[in-house]
N, C-alpha and C positions, 0 to 999 in steps of 0.2 A: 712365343715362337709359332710359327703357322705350321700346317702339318706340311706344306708343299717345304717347306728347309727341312721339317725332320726328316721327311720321307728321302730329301738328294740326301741328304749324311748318310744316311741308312744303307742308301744304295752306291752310296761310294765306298762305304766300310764293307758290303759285303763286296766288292771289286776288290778290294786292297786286298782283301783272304783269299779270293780265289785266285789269283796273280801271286801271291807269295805261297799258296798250296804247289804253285804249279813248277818252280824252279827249283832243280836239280835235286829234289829227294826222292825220285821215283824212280836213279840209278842204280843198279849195283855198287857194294863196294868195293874201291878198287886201292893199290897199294897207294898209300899216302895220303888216302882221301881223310879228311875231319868229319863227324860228326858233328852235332850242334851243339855235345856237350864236350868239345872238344877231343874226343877219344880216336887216335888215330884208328883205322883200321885196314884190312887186307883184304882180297882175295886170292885164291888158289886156285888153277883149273887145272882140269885132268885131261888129256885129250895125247893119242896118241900114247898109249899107255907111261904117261910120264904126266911128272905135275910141274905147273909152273906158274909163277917162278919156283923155283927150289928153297929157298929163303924168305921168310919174311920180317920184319920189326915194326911192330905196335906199343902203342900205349897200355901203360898198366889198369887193367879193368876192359879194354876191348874185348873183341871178339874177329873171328877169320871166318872167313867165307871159303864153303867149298865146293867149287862147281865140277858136277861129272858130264863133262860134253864128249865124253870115250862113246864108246859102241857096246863096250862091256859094263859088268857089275865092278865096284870099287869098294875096299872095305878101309877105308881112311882110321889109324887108331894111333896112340901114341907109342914113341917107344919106350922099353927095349920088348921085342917080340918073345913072346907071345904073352907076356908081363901085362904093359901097356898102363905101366904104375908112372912114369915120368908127370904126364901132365895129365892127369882123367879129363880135362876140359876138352881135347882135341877126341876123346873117348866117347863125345855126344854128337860127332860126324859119324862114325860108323857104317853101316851097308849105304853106300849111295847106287842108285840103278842113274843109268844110260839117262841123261837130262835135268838128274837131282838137284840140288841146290840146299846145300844145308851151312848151318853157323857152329863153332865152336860154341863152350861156355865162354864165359868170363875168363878171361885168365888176369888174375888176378896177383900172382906170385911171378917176381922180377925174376926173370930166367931165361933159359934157353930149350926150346922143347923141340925134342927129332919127334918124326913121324913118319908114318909107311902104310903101306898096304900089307893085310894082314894077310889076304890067301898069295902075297908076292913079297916078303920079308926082306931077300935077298934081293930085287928087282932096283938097283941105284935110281933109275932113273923115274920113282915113282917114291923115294924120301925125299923129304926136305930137313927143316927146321925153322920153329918161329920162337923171334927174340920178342922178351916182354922187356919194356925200359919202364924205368919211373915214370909217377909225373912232373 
């Protein structure tokens, strides 16, 4: 083999990586989107002291995203208030400030988990709930 073919392979392999770096992993995720390991996933944003959507459903083992695009502080926790024993995974969003961007854990356990804002308990329009389904 001459080096001038090793060198096009070389430099066609490195195109093909940077072309497949470059498509669509570098979005947020958003409700329905797949992972590469197929694990559905969500997002949730805050804005307007409300979150939305209000509901979400994922795969078992995902994770949820939670964006605070409010103007205020958010303290994102599981229910029941002031507990927050439900789902502890939604318990590693916690204090979000004005821009944050954070992920639950894993949820792992098929269920249905509310959630709220902890200094706003009472506040409807700032719970939701996220369904975990099988795989």
């Amino acid at each position: 083999m001459s080096k001038k073919f090793v060198w096009s392979r070389l430099a066609a392999a490195g195109v093909a990586v940077l072309i497949g770096s470059c498509t669509g992993s570098g979005t947020a995720p958003s409700p329905g989107n797949t992972t590469g390991s197929g694990t559905i996933t969500a997002t949730i944003t805050i804005s307007n002291n409300a979150v939305s959507p209000r509901s979400v459903t994922v795969a078992q083992g995902a994770q949820v995203t939670i964006v605070n695009n409010d103007s205020r502080l958010h303290l994102m926790f599981s229910d029941p208030h002031p507990d927050h024993t439900d789902c502890p995974e939604i318990n590693q969003v916690g204090f979000l400030s004005p821009g944050q961007t954070r992920l639950t854990g894993n949820l792992n356990t098929v269920r249905t988990c509310g959630f709220h804002d902890h200094d706003q308990p009472t506040a409807t329009s700032l719970q939701g709930s996220i369904t975990i389904t099988g795989r």
